[in-house]
N, C-alpha and C positions, 0 to 999 in steps of 0.2 A: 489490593492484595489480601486474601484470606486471612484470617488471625493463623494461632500456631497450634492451636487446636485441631481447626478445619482441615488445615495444612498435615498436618498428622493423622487425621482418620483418611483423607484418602489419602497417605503415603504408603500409609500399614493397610490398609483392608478394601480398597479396588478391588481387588481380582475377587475377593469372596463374594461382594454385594453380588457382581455379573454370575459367578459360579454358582448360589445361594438364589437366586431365581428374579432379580433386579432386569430389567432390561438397559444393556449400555449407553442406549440413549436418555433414557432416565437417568442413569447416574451421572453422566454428564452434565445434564441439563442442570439435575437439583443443585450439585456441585459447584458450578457456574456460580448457580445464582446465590451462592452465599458469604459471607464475607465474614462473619462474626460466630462463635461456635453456638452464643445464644440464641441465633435464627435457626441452628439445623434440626430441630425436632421438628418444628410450624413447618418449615420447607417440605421434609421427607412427609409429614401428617397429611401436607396437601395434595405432595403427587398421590400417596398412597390412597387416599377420596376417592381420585378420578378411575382410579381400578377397582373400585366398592361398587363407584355406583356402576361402572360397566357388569359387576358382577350382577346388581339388581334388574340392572335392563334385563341380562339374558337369563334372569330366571324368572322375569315376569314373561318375559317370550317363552318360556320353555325351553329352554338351552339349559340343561342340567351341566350338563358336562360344564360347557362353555362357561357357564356361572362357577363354577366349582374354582376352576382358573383362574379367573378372575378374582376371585376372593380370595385365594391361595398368594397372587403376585400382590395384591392388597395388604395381605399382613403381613408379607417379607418386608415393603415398604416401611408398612406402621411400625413392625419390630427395629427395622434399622433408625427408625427415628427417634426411639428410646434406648437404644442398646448399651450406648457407656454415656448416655444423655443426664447423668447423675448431679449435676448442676440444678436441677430444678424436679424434684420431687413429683410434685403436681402434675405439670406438665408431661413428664415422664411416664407416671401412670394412664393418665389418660389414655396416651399413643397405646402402651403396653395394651390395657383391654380392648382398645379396637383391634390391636394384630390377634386377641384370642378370640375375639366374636369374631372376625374372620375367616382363621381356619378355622373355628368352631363350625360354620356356616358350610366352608366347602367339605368337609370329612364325611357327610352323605353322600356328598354330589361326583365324587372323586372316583378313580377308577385305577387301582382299589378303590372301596369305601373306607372311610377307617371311623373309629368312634372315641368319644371322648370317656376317660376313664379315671376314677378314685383312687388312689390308693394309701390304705391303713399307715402311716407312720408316728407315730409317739405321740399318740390322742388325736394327730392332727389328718391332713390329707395330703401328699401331692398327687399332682395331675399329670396324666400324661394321651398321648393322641397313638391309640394302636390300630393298627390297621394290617390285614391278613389277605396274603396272594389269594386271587382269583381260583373258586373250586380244588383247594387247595383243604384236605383233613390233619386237626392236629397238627399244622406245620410245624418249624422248629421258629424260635423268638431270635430276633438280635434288640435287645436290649440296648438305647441307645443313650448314653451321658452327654450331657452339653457342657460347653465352655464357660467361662468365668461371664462372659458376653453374649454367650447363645444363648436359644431358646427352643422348645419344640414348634414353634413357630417359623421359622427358619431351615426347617428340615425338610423340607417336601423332595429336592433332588437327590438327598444322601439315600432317603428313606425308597425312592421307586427305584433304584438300583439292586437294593436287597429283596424288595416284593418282585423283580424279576427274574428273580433266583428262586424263587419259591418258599422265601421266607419271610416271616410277617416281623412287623416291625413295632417296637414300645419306645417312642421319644419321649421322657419325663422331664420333667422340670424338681433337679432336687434340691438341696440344702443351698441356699443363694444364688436361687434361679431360676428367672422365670416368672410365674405366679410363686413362689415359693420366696422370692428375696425380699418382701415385704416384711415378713414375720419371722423366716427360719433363718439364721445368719450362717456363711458357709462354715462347711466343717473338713477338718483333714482325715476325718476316718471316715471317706465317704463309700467303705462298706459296708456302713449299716443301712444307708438309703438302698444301697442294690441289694442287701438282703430283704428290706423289706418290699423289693420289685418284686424278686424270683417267691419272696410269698404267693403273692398276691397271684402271681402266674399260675402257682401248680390248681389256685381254686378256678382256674378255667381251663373245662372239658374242651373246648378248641382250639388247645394248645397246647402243644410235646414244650411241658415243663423239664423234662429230661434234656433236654436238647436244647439249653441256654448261651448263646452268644451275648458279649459284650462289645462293647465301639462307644472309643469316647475320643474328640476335638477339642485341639487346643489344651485347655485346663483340664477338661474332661479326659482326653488322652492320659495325663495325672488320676483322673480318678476310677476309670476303667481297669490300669493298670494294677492300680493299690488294690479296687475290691477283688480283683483276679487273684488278689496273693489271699484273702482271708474266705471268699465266699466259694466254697468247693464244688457248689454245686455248675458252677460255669465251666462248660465246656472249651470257649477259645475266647480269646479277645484281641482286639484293634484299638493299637495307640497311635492317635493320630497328633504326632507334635506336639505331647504332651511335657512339661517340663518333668523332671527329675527332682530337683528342691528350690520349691518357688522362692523362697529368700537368699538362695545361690542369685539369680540372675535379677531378684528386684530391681537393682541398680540401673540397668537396661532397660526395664519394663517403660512404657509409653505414659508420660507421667495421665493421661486419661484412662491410663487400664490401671494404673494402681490407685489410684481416686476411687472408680470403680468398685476394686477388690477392697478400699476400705469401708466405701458406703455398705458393700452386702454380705461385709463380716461383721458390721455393726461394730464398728472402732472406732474413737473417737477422734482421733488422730495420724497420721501417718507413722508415728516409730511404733503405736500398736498395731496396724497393722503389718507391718514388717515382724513385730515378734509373731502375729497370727499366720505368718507368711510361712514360717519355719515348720510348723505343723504339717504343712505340704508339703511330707517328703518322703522319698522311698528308700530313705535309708534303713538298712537294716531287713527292707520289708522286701526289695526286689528279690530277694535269693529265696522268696516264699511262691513266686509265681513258679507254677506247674503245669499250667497249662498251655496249649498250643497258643504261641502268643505273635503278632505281627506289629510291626513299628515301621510308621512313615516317616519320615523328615526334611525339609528341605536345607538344603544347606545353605541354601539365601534367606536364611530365616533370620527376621532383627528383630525376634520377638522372644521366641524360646532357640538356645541355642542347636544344633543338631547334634552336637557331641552328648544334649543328655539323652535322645533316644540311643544314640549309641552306647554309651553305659548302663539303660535298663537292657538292651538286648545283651551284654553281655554279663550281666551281672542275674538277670531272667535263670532260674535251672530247667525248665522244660525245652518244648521245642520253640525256637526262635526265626523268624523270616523278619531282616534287618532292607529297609528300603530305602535309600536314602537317594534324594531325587538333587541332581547338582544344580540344576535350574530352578529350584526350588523356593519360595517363598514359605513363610509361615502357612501351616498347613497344605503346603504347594497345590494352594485355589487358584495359581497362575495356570499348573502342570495337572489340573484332576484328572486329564484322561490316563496319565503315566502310574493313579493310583487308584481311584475308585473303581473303575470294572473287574480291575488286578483281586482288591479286596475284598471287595464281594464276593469270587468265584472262590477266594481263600476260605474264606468263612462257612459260605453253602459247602464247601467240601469239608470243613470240621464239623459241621452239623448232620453231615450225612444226605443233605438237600439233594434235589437235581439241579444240574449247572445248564443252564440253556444256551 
């Protein structure tokens, strides 16, 4: 019988690995084969090999594409083998740079292409993976935030949903996330990281910095919606299941996702993190968002409850499109077809995009 760890990451987060670009039979398999939560990093590190080197094969054959895939389903692997793997540091990082040499590897090969990119923040850098629709001038940006447990590694299906809308896409890694949680600890005002995205945007001529969408998962959904109330320059944004006040619903939180949230707040302790917990919150702050703003929710969600997207959409003063999906899981990665094509045609039509 799995410990209560194992037992817990696949109770909570199935539907996302298959949704997130896992193949079911792989999750299956690695799942199976573990019983202990200290074997699940080595497990997922090993399936995720066996899609590296298919990716080597088809690009010493010349299979561009085909390699690009391959090294693409390679780091979804390697990212889920580290993602709330906070138990062993080391180990952890390890997996974590093979899921970025990875995508790093397919962002050529890929169709789009996308490229790996710097950007200026407080002496330091985050990183992030942009990549821009096909004969496509000056498109408009969707700016994408990730979760307490995301990465831009993980993004390759959210991200070719919006490239098929005709909008190019920036997945960063910011404030305890990503390449970024090693150093940066997270933070509750995370709109100064997206103020320092939409910088960084307006100094590239191939790209309608005027024309900034936001979209954030999860945690992210929290911090997409926060920057939307202080950074003006954003035209619309997508909360996707994001909480309302993360120390409202700690209590609930999966005790591997608040372990998590205290390793990459740098706390020493659990009741610090829970006071760092309180930071994340949009009290006060929702009645600042203005702009065209969209919220998903499931309401079989046992992670973030759904009632708090329904209190930012109603507490939101712009325009609001409330989704609340009743079959729904956390981030309803059960239900994505009932939200992801919905929201993208949302978004390219707040940007001004063509809708295909």
């Amino acid at each position: 019988m799995p410990d209560a760890n194992v037992q817990s990451a696949i109770h909570h987060w199935a539907p996302r690995f298959v949704a997130n670009g896992v193949s079911l039979t792989d999750f299956q398999e690695v799942t199976a084969s573990i019983e202990r939560w200290e074997e699940w990093c080595d497990a997922w590190s090993k399936r995720a090999a066996i899609h590296e080197a298919l990716g080597d094969q088809a690009l010493g054959a010349g299979f561009r594409l085909s390699a690009g895939e391959h090294y693409t389903r390679a780091a979804a692997c390697y990212h889920f083998s580290k993602f709330v793997f906070v138990m062993d540091y080391g180990r952890m990082r390890a997996a974590h740079l093979k899921a970025v040499e990875c995508r790093n590897r397919a962002l050529p090969l890929l169709v789009p292409p996308g490229e790996r990119v710097a950007i200026p923040y407080e002496g330091a850098s985050l990183f992030g993976n942009l990549r821009r629709p096909a004969g496509a001038v000056r498109p408009p940006v969707v700016v994408m935030c990730m979760g307490l447990d995301s990465a831009k590694e993980e993004m390759d299906a959210y991200e070719n949903v919006f490239l098929a809308r005709g909008l190019a896409t920036l997945a960063f890694d910011g404030p305890g996330q990503g390449e970024a949680e090693y150093d940066i600890p997270i933070r509750g005002d995370y709109e100064v990281a997206v103020t320092a995205v939409v910088d960084y945007l307006e100094t590239r001529p191939d790209l309608d910095a005027a024309r900034v969408g936001l979209w954030g998962v999860s945690l992210g959904g929290y911090y997409s919606a926060r920057a939307a109330a202080f950074e003006r320059r954003v035209k619309a944004c997508i909360s996707l299941s994001g909480p309302y006040d993360l120390a409202d619903s700690w209590g609930t939180l999966p005790e591997l996702t608040r372990e998590t949230f205290r390793v990459r707040s740098k706390c020493a302790t659990q009741a610090a993190a829970r006071e760092h917990a309180a930071t994340l919150s949009l009290k006060g702050i929702a009645g600042k968002i203005t702009c065209p703003l969209a919220i998903v929710a499931g309401k079989l969600d046992r992670i973030v409850p759904w009632q708090d997207g329904e209190r930012l959409a109603r507490e939101a003063k712009g325009p609001v499109e409330f989704l609340l999906i009743g079959d729904g899981n956390h981030v309803a990665n059960n239900r994505g077809y009932r939200y992801r094509p919905q929201t993208s045609d949302w978004m390219a039509r707040q940007l001004s995009a063509a809708v295909h």
